[in-house]
C-alpha positions in Angstrom: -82.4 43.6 64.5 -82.1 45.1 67.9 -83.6 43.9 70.5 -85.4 45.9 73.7 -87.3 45.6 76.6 -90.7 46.1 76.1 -90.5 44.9 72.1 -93.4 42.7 71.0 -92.5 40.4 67.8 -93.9 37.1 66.0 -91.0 34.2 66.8 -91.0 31.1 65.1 -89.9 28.0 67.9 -87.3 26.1 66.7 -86.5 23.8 70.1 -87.0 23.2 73.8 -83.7 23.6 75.2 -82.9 21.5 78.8 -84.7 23.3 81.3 -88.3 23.6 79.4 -87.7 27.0 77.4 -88.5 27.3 73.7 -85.5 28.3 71.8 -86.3 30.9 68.9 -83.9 33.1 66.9 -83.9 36.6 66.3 -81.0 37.3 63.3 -79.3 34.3 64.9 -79.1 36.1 68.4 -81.3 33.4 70.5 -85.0 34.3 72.3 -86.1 32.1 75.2 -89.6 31.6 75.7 -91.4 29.5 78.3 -94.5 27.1 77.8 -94.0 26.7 73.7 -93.4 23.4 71.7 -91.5 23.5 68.8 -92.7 24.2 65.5 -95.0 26.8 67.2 -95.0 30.2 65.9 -95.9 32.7 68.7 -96.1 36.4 70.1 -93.7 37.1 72.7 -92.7 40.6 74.6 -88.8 41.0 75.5 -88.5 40.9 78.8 -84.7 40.3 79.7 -81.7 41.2 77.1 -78.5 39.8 77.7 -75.4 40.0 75.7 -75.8 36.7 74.1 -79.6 35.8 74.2 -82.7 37.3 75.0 -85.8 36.1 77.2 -89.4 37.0 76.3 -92.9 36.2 77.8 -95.5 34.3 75.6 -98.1 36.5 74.7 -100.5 34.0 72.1 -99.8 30.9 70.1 -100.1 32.3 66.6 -99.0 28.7 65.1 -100.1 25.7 67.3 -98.3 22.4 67.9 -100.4 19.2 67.0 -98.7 18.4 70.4 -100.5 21.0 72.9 -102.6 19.8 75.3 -104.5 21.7 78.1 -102.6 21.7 80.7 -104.8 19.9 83.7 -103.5 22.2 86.7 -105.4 25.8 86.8 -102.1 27.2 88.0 -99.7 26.5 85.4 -97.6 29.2 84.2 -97.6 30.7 87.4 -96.5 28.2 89.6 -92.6 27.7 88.8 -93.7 23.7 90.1 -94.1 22.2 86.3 -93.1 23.1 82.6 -94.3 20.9 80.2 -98.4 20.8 81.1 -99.1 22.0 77.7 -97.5 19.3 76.0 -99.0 15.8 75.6 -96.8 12.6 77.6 -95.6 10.8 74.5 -94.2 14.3 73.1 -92.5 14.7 76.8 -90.3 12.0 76.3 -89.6 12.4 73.5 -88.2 15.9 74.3 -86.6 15.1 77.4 -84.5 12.0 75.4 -83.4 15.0 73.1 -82.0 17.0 75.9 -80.2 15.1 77.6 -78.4 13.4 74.3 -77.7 17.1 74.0 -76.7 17.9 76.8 -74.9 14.6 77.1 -73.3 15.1 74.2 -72.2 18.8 74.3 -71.2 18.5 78.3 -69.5 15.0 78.4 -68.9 13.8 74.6 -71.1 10.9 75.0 -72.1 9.5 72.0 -75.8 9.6 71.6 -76.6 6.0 70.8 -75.7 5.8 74.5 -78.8 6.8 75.9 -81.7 4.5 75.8 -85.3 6.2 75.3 -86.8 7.5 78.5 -89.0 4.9 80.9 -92.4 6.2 80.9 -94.0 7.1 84.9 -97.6 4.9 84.6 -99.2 8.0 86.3 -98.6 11.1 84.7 -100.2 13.0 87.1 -100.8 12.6 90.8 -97.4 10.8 91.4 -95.4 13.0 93.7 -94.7 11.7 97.3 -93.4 14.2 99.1 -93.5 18.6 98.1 -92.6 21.9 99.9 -95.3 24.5 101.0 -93.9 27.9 101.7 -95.7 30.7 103.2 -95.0 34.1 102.2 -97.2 37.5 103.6 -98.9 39.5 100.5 -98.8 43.1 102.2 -101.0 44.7 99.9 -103.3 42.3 100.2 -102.9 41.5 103.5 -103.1 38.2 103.1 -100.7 34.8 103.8 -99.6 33.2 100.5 -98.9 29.4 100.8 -98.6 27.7 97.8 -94.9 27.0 95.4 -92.5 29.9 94.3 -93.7 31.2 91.3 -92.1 31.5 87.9 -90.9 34.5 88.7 -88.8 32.9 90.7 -89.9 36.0 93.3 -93.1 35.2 95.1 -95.5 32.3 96.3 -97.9 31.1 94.3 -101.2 30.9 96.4 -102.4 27.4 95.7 -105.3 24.8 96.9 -104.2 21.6 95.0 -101.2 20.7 93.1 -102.4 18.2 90.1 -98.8 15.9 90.0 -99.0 15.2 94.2 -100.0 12.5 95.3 -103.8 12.6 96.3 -103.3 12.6 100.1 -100.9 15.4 99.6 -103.9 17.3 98.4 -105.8 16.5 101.6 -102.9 17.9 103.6 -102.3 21.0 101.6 -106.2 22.0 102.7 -105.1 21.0 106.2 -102.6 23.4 106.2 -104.5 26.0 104.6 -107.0 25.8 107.4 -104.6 26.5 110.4 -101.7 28.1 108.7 -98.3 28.9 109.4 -97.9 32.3 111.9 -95.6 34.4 109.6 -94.3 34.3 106.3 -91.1 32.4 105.2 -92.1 28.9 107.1 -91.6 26.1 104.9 -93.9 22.8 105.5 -92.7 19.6 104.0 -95.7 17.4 103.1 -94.9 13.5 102.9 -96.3 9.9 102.2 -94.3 7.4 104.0 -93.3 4.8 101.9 -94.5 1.5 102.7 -92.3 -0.8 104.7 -89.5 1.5 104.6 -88.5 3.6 107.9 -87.3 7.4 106.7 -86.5 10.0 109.5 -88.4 13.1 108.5 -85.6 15.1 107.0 -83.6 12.3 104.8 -84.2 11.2 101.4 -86.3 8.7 99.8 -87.0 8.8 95.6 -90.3 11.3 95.4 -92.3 8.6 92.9 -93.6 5.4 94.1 -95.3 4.1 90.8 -91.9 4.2 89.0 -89.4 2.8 91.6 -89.6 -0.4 90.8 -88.6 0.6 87.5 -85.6 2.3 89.0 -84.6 -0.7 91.0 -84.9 -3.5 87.9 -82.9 -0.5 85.9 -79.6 -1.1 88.8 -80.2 -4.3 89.6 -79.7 -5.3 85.9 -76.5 -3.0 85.4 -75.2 -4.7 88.4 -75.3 -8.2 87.7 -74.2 -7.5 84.1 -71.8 -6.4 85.4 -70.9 -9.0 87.4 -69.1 -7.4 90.6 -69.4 -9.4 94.2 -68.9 -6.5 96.1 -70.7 -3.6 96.3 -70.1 0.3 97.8 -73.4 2.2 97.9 -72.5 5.6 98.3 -74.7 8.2 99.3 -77.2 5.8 100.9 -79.4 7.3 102.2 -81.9 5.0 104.3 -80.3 2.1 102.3 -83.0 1.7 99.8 -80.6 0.5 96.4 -77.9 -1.6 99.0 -80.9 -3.1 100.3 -82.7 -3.8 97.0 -79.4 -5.1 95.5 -78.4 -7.6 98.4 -79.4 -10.4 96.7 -77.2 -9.8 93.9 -74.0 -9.2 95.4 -72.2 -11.3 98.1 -71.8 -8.6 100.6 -72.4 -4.3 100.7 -71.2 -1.3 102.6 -73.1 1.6 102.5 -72.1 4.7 103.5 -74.4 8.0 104.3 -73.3 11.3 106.5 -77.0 11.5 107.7 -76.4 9.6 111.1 -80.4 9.5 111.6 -80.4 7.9 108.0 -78.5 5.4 108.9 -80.0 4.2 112.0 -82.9 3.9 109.7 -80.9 2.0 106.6 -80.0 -0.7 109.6 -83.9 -0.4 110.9 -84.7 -1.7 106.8 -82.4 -4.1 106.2 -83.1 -5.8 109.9 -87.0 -5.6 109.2 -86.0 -7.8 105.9 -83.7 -9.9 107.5 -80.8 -8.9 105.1 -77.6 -9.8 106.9 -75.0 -9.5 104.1 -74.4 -5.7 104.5 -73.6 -2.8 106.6 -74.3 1.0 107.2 -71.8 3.6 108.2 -72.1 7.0 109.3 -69.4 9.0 107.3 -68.5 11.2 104.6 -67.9 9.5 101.5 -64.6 11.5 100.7 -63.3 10.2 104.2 -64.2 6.6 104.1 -63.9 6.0 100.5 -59.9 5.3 100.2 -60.7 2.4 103.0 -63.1 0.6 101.5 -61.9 0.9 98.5 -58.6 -1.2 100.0 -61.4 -3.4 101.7 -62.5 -5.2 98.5 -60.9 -6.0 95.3 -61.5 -3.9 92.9 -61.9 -6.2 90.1 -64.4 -7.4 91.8 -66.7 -4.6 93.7 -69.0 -2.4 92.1 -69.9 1.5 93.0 -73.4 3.0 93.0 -73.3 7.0 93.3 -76.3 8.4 93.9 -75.0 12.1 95.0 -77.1 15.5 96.0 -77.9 17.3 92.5 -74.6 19.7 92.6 -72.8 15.9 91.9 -69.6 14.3 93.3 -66.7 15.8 94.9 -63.3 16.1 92.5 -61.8 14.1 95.3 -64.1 11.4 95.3 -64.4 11.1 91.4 -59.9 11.2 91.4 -60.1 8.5 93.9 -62.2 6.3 91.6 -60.2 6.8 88.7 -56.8 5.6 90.7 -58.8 3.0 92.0 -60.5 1.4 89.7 -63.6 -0.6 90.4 -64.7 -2.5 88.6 -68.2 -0.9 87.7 -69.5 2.5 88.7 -73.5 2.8 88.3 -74.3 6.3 88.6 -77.6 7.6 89.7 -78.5 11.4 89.0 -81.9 13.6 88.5 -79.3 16.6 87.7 -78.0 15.5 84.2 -75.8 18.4 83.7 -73.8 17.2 87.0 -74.0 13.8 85.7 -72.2 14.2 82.2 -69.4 16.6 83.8 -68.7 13.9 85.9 -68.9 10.7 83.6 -67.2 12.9 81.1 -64.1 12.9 84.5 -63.9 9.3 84.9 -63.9 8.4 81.6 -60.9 10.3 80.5 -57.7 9.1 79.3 -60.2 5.3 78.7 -60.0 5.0 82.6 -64.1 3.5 82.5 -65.8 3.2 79.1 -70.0 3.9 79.1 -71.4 1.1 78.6 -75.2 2.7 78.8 -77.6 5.2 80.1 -81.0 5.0 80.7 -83.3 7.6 81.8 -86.4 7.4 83.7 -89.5 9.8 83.6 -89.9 10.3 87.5 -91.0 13.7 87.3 -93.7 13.9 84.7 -95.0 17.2 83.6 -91.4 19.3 84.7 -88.4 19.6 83.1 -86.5 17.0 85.8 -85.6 13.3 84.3 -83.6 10.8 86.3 -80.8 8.8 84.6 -78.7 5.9 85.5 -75.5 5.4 83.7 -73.0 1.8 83.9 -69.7 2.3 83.5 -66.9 -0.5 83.2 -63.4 0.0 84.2 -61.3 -0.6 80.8 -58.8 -3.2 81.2 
C-alpha cells in the first residue's frame, strides 16, 4: 500500500515510541501518530510521508485502551507543552521505563536489567516550578497570542492556565495576560523561588520541587556506594548536588561557566555553613585536566549533570584517560545520556553499575535518569 497525503485509514497501535508518538504499521512501512496508547485501534489522516515512515493526525479512537483517561488540561493536543494527558499515571511509567530500556539499549547497548523502574512525582499535576510564556501577534485576528508553542510546532497556543504548573504560576500567567507584552516574540520566564536556595534569574535549578528530594537520596546513595572522598561536580550550577552531597565526601570542587551562578553556589553553601567545598567560574573542558591531577583518582568521584545536547568529546576522552573512580551522571535527555555512557564505557574503561530514572516531568514525554558508573580495575 501506498501511502499519500490526505489518505484516511483504520491503524492498529502497536507502541509509543520515545518522544510520545504511537507507532503503527502500514505493510511494515511505520505510521506515527500522536496522543494514542497502544493496543488502540484508530482513524488517522496522512499528513507527512517520508521515505522511511509516515506521520498521520488522529482522527477517532475506533478501539480504546483500558488505559485512557481524560486528559485534565482543556488545551491538550494543541499545546505542544504535554503528551501523555490521555493516559492514566501508573501506565506512564510504565511506558516511559520501556523507552528508555529501548532506547538505552539500541543507542548505548545497555543491558535492560540496568535500569530500575521509574520513581513516581507524588503530584502528577500542578508540579512545575518554573515555564516560558511567549507572545506571538494573530494578524487575522488581530489579536496577541501568549500561551506555549503549539503542536505544530508553528504558533502560540493562546492559554489561561497550564494544569502541570505550579499553582502560583497560574496566578502569574493571568498577571501577564492582564498587562501584556508590546509585540509579539517576547518571551516571559515565570518562576517559584526555591526555598532557601539563592538562583540568579537566568541559571538553573531542577523544575520539580515535590520530587527533588528523591533526586538527591537517588546521588547521595550512588556516591557513598561508591565510596569516593573526593568529589568534582561538574556543571554546577548554583551548587545544589555539591552542596547536598558535602556531607558525604571529605571535600568538593564545583565547577559552573555561569559566573552569576556561582556567586550564588558560594551564597548557599555560606548560608549552610558548608566549608568543605569550593565554586569556580570556568568551563569544564578547561579546568577539568587540573582537577583531575588535583585529587586521586581512585579516590574522587564525578557528577555530570550537562545541558540536554550532553558532554563535550573532549571532556568524556579526558575521563576515560583519567579514570575516576566513579562518574554519576545526571540527564533529562536520555538519548544524549546513552551516547555518552555507551563512550566511557568502551573497551571496559567504566562498567554500569545502575540507572535509575525519575518521573520529574509527569504528563510529557521528558524523564530524568541518573546512571553510576565504576571505573574497572
Amino acid at each position: 500500500m501506498s501511502l499519500k497525503l490526505g489518505d484516511k485509514i483504520i491503524l492498529p497501535i502497536h507502541d509509543l515510541a520515545f518522544g510520545g508518538e504511537g507507532v503503527g504499521r502500514v505493510d511494515e512501512f511505520v505510521v506515527f501518530v500522536p496522543f494514542v496508547i497502544t493496543g488502540e485501534t484508530v482513524e488517522v489522516e496522512i499528513s507527512e510521508v517520508k521515505k522511511n515512515f509516515a506521520r498521520a493526525k488522529l482522527l477517532r479512537i475506533v478501539t480504546s485502551s483500558p488505559e485512557r483517561v481524560t486528559p485534565e488540561c482543556r488545551y491538550f493536543g494543541t499545546c505542544g507543552g504535554c503528551q501523555y494527558q490521555h493516559i492514566n499515571y501508573s501506565a506512564q511509567l510504565r511506558y516511559k521505563h520501556k523507552q528508555i530500556t529501548d532506547l538505552f539499549k539500541r543507542v548505548g547497548k545497555i543491558s535492560r536489567d540496568m535500569v530500575a523502574p521509574v520513581i513516581p512525582c507524588p503530584a502528577p499535576y500542578g508540579y512545575r516550578n518554573r515555564i516560558m510564556i511567549r507572545s506571538q501577534w494573530n494578524g487575522p485576528a488581530k489579536k496577541l497570542e501568549i500561551g506555549f508553542i503549539r503542536t505544530d510546532n508553528k504558533f502560540v497556543e493562546d492559554i489561561t492556565e497550564c494544569k502541570i504548573a505550579e499553582p502560583v504560576l497560574n496566578e502569574q500567567i493571568t498577571d501577564v495576560r492582564a498587562n501584556p507584552p508590546p509585540k509579539g516574540g517576547i518571551k516571559v520566564v515565570l518562576r517559584v523561588q526555591p526555598e532557601n536556595w539563592e538562583v540568579p534569574r537566568d541559571s538553573f535549578f531542577q523544575n520539580n520541587f515535590f520530587l527533588l528530594p528523591k533526586l538527591v537520596e537517588t546521588v547521595r546513595h550512588f556516591l557513598q556506594t561508591g565510596g569516593a572522598k573526593h568529589l568534582i561536580d561538574l556543571y554546577c550550577g548554583v551548587g545544589f548536588f555539591g552542596i547536598e552531597s558535602a556531607s558525604v565526601v571529605d571535600s568538593f570542587v564545583g565547577v559552573e561557566y555561569d559566573q552569576l551562578a556561582i556567586s550564588a553556589a558560594r551564597q548557599n553553601a555560606a548560608s549552610r555553613k558548608i566549608n568543605n567545598g569550593e565554586f569556580v567560574a570556568a568551563k569544564v573542558e578547561a579546568i577539568l585536566p587540573e582537577l583531575l591531577l588535583r585529587f586521586s583518582a581512585e579516590k574522587t568521584a564525578v557528577i555530570l549533570d550537562p545541558p540536554r545536547k550532553g558532554c563535550w568529546p573532549e571532556t568524556l576522552e579526558l575521563l576515560r584517560q583519567t579514570g575516576p573512580k566513579q562518574v554519576i551522571y545526571v540527564s533529562c535527555h536520555p538519548a544524549t545520556m546513552a551516547r555518552d555512557l555507551n563512550i566511557l564505557c568502551v573497551d571496559g574503561v567504566f562498567q554500569l553499575a545502575r540507572v535509575q530514572p525519575l518521573d520529574m516531568f509527569p504528563q510529557t514525554q521528558h524523564v530524568e535518569c541518573v546512571a553510576d558508573l565504576r571505573r574497572r580495575n
